[in-house]
C-alpha positions in Angstrom: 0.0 0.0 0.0 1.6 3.6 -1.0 1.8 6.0 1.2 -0.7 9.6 0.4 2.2 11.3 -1.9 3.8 8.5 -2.8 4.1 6.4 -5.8 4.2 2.8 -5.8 7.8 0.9 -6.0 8.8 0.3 -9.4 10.8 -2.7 -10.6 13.7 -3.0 -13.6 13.9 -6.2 -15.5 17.1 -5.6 -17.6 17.6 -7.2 -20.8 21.1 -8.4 -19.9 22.4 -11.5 -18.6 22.3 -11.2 -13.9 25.6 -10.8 -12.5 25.6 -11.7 -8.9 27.0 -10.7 -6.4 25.9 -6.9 -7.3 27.7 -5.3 -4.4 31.5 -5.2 -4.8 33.5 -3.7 -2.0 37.1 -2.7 -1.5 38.9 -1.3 1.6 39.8 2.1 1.2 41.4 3.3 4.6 42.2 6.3 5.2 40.2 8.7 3.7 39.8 12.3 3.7 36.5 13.9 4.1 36.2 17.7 2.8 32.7 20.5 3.9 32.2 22.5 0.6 30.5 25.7 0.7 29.4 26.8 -2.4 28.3 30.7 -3.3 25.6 32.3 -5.2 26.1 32.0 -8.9 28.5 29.1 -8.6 28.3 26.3 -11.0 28.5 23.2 -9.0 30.3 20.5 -11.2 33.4 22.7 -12.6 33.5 24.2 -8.9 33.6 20.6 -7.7 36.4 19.2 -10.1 38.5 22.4 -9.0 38.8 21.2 -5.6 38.9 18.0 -6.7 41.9 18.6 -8.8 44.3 19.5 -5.9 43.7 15.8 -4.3 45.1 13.7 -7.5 43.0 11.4 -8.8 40.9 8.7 -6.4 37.4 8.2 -5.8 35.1 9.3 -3.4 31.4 9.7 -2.4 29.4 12.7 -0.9 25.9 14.5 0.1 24.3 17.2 -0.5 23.3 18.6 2.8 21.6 21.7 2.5 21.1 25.0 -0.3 19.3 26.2 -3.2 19.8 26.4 -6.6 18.7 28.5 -9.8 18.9 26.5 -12.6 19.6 22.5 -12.9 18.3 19.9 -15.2 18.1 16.4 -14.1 17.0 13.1 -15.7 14.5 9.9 -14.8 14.7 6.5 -16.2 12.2 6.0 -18.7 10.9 2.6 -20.6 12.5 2.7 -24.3 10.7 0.6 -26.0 14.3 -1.0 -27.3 14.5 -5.0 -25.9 17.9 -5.0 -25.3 17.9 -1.8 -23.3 14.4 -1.0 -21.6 15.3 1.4 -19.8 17.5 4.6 -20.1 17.9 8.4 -18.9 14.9 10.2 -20.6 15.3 14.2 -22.1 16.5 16.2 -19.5 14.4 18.2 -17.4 15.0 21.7 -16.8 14.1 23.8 -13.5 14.6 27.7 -12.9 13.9 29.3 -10.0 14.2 29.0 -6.0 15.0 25.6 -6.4 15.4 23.6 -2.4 17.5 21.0 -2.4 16.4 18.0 0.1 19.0 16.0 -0.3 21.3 14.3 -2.5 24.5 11.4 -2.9 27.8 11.9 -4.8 29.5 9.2 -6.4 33.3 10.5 -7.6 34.7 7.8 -10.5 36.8 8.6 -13.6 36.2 7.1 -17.3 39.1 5.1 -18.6 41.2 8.1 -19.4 41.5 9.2 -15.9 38.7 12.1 -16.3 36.8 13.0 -13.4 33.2 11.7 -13.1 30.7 13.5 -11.0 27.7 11.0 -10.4 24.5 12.4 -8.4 21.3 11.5 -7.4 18.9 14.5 -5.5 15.6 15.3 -4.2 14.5 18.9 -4.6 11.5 21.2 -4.2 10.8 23.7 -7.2 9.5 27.5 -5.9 5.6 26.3 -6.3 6.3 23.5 -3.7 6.7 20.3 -6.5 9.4 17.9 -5.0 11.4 16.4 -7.7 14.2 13.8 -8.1 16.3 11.9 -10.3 20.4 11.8 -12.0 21.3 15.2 -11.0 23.8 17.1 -14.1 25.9 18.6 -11.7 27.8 20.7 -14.4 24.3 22.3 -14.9 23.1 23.2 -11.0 23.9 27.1 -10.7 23.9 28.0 -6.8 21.2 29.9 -6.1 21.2 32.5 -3.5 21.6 30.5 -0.5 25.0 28.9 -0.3 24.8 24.8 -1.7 27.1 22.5 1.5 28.8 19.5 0.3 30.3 16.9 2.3 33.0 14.5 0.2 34.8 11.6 1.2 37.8 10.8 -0.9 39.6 7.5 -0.5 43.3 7.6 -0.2 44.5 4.7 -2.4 41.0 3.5 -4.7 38.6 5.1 -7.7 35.2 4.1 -9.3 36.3 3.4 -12.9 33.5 3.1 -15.9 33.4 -0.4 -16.9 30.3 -1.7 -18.9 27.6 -3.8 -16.9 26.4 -7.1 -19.0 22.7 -6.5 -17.1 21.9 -3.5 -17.4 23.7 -2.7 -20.8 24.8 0.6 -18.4 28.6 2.3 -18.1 29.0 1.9 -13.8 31.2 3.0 -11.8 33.1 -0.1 -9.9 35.7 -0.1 -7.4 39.1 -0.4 -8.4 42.6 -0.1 -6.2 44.8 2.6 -7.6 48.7 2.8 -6.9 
């Protein structure tokens, strides 16, 4: 039974061949964790890989714990009607305005070539009181006038890499030891 507000749990059957186990871990001690405060006017994903730049190249994870935003755009998985991949990002959406944020997770990978990936799932409330949610484009959120707080965890000696996932037909980010 959902919840007044809430919508009913959906399920993913990919097209792709189940790899199991689905969690992979690796011990990545010690760490460094990092507050961000970012201003008014400040686009979050070059701000991000600025800071990030100084701390060579490893992976991390991180919240959102608290600011608005002007602009963003964000993405939902959608049906595709294509057997062999049901289901992808759909168009971006686009918000403008007072723009809440509720919350929100940072994954920090890298594609093959070593360039820095900024992965992140949010909730936010638009200025007419619609809460929203979905893949977050980071290198589109403009901080709005209250200042956006970020909390990072970078591991000392490990990255998320893109490899390709057989299941899911997806590029995901997997734990790999780096030197």
């Amino acid at each position: 039974m959902a919840s007044a507000g809430f919508l009913e749990v959906r399920k993913f059957l990919h097209a792709g061949q189940p790899s199991y186990p689905r969690t992979l871990d690796l011990e990545a001690d010690p760490a460094e964790e990092l507050r961000i405060t970012l201003q008014a006017g400040t686009l979050v994903g070059p701000a991000l890989r600025r800071v990030l730049a100084r701390y060579g190249q490893r992976g991390g994870v991180g919240r959102l714990c608290g600011g608005t935003a002007r602009r963003l755009h964000y993405h939902r998985i959608e049906q595709t009607g294509d057997a062999s991949r049901p289901y992808d990002y759909g168009p971006p959406h686009v918000l403008e305005g007072v723009i809440s944020f509720v919350t929100g997770a940072i994954t920090i990978g890298q594609n093959a070539d070593g360039k820095v990936l900024l992965h992140c799932h949010s909730g936010f409330i638009d200025g007419d009181g619609t809460l929203h949610g979905g893949h977050l484009l980071l290198d589109t959120v403009e901080v709005g006038d209250d200042p956006l707080i970020l909390r990072l965890c970078l591991f000392s000696r490990s990255a998320f890499v893109v490899n390709s996932d057989e299941e899911t037909h997806f590029s995901l980010l997997h734990p790999t030891p780096m030197e």
